[in-house]
N, C-alpha and C positions, 0 to 999 in steps of 0.2 A: 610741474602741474599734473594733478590726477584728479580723480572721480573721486578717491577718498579723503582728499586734504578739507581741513577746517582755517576757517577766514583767521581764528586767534589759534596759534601754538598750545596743544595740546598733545601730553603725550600720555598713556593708560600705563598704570603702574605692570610690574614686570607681573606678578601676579596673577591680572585681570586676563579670562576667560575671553574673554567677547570679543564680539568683532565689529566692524562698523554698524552694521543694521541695529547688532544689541545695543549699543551703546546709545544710537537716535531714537530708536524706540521708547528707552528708559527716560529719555530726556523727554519726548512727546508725552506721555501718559501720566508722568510725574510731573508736569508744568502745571501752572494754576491755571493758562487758560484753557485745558483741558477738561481739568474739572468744573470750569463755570459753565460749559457744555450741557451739565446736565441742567440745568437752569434757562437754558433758550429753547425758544420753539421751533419744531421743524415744522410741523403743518398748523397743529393747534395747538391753543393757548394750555399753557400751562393750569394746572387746578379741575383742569373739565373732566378729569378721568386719569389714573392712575395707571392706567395701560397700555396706551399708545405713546410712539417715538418719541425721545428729544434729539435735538441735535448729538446728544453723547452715544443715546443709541443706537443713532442712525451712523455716526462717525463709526464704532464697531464692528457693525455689520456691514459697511463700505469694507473694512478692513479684511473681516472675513471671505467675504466675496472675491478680493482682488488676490488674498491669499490661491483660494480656488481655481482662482482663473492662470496665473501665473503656474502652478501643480497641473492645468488642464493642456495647456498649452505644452508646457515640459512632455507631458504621455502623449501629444495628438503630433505635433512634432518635432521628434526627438531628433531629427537629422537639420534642419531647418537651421541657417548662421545665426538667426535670432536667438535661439533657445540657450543656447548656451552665456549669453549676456542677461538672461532674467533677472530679477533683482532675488534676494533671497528673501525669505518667509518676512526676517524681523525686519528688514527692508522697508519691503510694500507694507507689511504690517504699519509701519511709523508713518510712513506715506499716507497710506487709507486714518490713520486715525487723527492725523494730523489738518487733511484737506477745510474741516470747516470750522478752525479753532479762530478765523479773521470775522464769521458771520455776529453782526452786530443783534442787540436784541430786536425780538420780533421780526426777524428773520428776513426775509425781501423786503417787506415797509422797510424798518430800521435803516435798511443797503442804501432806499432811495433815498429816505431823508436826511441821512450823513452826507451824500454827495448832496444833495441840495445846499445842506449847512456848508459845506466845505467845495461849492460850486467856482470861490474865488482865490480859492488856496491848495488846487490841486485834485481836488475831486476824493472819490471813495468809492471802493470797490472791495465786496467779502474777500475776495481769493487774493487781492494784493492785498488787504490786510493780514491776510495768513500770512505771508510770507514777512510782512512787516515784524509782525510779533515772532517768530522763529528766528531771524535776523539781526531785530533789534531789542524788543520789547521785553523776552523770556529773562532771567537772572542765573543761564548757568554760566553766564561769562562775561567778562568787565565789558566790552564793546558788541560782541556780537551775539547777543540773545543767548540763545539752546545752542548756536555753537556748533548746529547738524553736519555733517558732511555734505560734499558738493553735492553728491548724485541724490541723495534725499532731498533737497533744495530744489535741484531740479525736478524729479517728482514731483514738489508741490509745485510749482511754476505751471498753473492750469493755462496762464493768458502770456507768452513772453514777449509782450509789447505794452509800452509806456501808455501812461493815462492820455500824457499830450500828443502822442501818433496814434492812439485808439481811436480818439473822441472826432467826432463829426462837429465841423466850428455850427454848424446851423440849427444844432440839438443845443440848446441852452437850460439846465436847468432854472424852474421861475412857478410860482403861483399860477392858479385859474388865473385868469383874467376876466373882465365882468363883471356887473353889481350884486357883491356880496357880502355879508354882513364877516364871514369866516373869511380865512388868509385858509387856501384847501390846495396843497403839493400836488401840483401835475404831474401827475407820474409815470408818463410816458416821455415828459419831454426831463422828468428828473431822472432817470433810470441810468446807471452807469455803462459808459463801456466796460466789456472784458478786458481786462490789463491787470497790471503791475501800476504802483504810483509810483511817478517821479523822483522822492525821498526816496524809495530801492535801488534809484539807477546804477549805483555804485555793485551793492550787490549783485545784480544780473548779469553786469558785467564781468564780476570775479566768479560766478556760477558759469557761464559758459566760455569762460576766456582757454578751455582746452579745446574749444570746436578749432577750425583755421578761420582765418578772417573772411572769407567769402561763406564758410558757415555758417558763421555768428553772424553775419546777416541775411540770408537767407531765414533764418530758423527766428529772427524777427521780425519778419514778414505780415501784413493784412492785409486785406481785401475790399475795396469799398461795399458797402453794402447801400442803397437808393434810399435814402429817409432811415438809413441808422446811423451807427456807428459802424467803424469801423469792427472786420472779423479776424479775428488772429488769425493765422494759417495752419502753425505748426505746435506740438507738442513734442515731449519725448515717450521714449516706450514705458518706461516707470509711469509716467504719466498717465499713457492712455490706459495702463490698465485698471489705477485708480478712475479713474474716470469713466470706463466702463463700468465698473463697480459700481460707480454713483449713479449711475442710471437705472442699473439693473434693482439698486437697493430701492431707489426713488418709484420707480414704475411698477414693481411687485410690493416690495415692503408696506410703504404708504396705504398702496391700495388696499394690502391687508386690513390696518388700522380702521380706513374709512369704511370697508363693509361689516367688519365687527363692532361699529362705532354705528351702523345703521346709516352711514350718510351717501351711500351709490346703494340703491333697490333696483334688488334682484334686476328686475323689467328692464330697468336704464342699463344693467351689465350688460345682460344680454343681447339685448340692441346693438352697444356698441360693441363689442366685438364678434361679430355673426357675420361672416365669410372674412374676417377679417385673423385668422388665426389658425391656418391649416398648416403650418408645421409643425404649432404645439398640438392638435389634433391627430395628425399622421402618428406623430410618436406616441400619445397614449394607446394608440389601435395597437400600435408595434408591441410598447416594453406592456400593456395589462391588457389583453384580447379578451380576458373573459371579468374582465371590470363594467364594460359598457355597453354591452348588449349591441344596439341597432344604431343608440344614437349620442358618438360619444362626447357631443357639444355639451346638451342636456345634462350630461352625467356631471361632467365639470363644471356647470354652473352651480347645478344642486351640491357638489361637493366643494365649494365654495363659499355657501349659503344656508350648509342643512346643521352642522355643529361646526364649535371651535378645531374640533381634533379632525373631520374632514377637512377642515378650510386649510390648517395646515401643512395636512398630508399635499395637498394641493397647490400651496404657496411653496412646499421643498421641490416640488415636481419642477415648477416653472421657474425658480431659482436654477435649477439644474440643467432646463433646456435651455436654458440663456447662456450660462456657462461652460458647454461643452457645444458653443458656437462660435468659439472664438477663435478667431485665424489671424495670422500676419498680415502686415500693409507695409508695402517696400516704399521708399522715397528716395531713388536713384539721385537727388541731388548731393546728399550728403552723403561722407565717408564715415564720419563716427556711428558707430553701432546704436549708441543709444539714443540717435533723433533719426537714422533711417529708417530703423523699423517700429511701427508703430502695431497697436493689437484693436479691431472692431471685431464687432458680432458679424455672421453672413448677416446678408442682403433681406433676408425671408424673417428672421429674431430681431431685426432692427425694428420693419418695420410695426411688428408683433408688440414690441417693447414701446416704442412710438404711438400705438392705439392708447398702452394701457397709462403711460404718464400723460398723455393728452386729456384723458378718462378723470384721473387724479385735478390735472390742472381745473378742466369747465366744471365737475362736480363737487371739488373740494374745495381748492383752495380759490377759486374764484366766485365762489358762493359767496351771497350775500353774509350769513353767519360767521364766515372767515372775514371776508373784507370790514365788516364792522369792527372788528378787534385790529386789521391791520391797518385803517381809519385812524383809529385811536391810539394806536403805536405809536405808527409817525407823527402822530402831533405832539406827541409826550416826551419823543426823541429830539424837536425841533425845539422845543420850550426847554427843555434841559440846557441842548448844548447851546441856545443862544442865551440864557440866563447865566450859565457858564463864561460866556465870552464875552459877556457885557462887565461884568465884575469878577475877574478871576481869581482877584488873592482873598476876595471874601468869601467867593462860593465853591471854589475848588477844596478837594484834601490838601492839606497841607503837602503827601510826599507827591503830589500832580502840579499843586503849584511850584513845589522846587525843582520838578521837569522843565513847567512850565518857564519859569525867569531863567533856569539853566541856557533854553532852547530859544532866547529872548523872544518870548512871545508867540511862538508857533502855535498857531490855532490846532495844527497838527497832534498835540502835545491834546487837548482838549477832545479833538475827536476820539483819539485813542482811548481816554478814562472813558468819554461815553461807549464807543462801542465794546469796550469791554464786559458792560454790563451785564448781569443776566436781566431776564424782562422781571423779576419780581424786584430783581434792586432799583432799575430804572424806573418802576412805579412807583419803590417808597421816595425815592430821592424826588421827582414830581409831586408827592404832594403835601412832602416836606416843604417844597418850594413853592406850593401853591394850592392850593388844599387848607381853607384856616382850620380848620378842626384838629388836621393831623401833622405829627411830627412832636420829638423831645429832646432837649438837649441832652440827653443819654443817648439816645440813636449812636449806632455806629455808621460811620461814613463809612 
């Protein structure tokens, strides 16, 4: 048993260069659910503008980032027993680019209303869908998907606790309730836990079957949380730097998007983050004294706000102080290296980072303008897949229905084609099925 064994017998011709990271990389970037990435929304809907994130972009620049972080850690410290088990470049790189290949169309709607759909069969969760499709779904190998190596695998394992130990029995995915003429997905009580699904079990088990048996449980560990779901505990170090990545890309990136995009004014930035950001402050004073005169809050708004080429001289600045705040996290319970030590920003970038995806969340994506599209998602995503599973051998593709009757009947089988989707297929396939106007028997499924 090692970090670099694969679930099927593979061996690289005598020839082949590479080495494990190269080789999951190539598999990652070259998979089709890769590129249906650039087809889903990260914040907003696809068509509204040509230049702000998709999921593909945002997956890259996750990628980038964690490259960054893992190179930053290696130079801050170099003597540190962590540092020398880092993952290497094409590693994290397959890691970062792989993290959000499971998100279903229309991005969080979509997540809720698969678990709703899939409420009595297991449930549905993005990141245990990732792992589902790397696992199973991909086509570089007869039984096990892409085929990745274990420690990639683990990398992606953002939640390593099952849907049925996640889930809170008193959160039931269900409708409003009340007189109303709409069927309208409660989405607070549809919203998944973080996990892994039960269909993985097998897997997770052969991903960490090198911890010892008091690690492997230990490391799937969670926490109640009062009126949720269950909290995973533990990650590993691959992991959290991915996932640092993803915050840093989400709380800076995004933000970019939305103020080039006009939808966070000036007024609302500034507001919220005004005493709220003095270690990204101390350091513009530090590394450019003669940038900001008297008052260098001010400065960094305006250069945020005044052009595209300040805003991003701006958005590398803070990409950078986020990234050269990254230090170890010991977890003296385990001995394996790669789930003791884990990578966070300090204390001061956390909470810095925390204003500005909090910023993103109330201004952006929980904007009336957003939530009417993701409204409309989820109801398109729910008519699909139950349209789907009301008559599968007449409304499935034929090679989903032969998943299908393979799999005798797993609705599993069904959620999969839906979330595969990107949002512009999920629209045609909706109103091919409901829509009299639209739709041709020439359509491609």
């Amino acid at each position: 048993m090692n970090w670099q064994a694969r679930r099927e017998g593979w061996t690289p011709q005598v020839e082949d260069a590479r080495d494990d990271g190269d080789i999951d990389y190539a598999r990652v970037i070259h998979s089709a659910s890769f590129r249906r990435l650039q087809g889903k929304t990260q914040i907003l809907s696809l068509g509204d503008s040509d230049f702000y994130r998709t999921r593909l972009t945002h997956s890259l620049e996750v990628a980038q980032i964690a490259v960054g972080l893992a190179k930053q850690l290696a130079k801050s410290f170099p003597d540190h027993p962590a540092t020398k088990h880092l993952p290497d470049r094409s590693m994290i790189h397959a890691i970062g680019c792989a993290h959000d290949l499971g998100h279903p169309p229309f991005g969080h709607g979509g997540e809720v209303a698969l678990n709703f759909c899939m409420r009595e069969h297991g449930g549905f969760e993005g990141n245990g869908q990732t792992l589902r499709i790397l696992s199973r779904l991909e086509n570089f190998s007869a039984d096990a998907g892409a085929n990745l190596s274990r420690r990639t695998l683990l990398g992606v394992l953002k939640y390593p606790v099952s849907y049925s130990q996640a889930r809170n029995p008193d959160i039931v995915p269900r409708m409003f309730s009340g007189p109303t003429t709409l069927n309208i997905i409660d989405g607070k009580a549809s919203k998944p836990p973080k996990c892994y699904m039960d269909s993985e079990q097998d897997v997770v088990e052969w991903i960490i079957e090198p911890l010892a048996p008091a690690e492997r449980e230990a490391f799937q560990l969670s926490d109640p949380d009062a009126g949720k779901h269950h909290k995973p505990r533990h990650k590993s170090l691959d992991c959290s730097i991915m996932d640092a990545a993803d915050d840093i890309a989400y709380g800076v990136h995004d933000l970019e998007d939305a103020i080039a995009l006009g939808l966070v004014a000036k007024e609302t930035f500034a507001a919220a983050l005004q005493d709220k950001c003095p270690s990204f402050l101390d350091a513009l004073k530090e590394k450019y004294p003669d940038e900001s005169a008297n008052n260098v809050f001010a400065h960094m708004i305006d250069g945020l706000y005044v052009s595209s080429r300040t805003r991003k001289r701006f958005i590398s600045r803070l990409v950078h102080h986020f990234i050269t705040a990254a230090e170890y996290h010991e977890y003296s319970e385990f001995f394996e290296p790669l789930v003791r030590y884990r990578v966070a920003l300090a204390q001061a970038q956390v909470s810095f980072l925390k204003v500005l995806k909090d910023l993103v969340s109330r201004e952006v994506i929980l904007s009336p303008s957003v939530q009417h599209l993701e409204f409309k998602g989820q109801t398109m995503v729910v008519s699909v897949f139950e349209a789907m599973q009301a008559d599968p051998k007449r409304l499935l593709p034929r090679d989903a229905y032969a998943k299908f009757e393979a799999a005798d009947g797993d609705p599993r089988i069904i959620c999969d084609h839906v979330a595969g989707m990107t949002d512009t297929y999920l629209l045609r396939t909706y109103e091919r099925l409901f829509s009299p106007r639209m739709g041709s028997v020439f359509d491609k499924l």
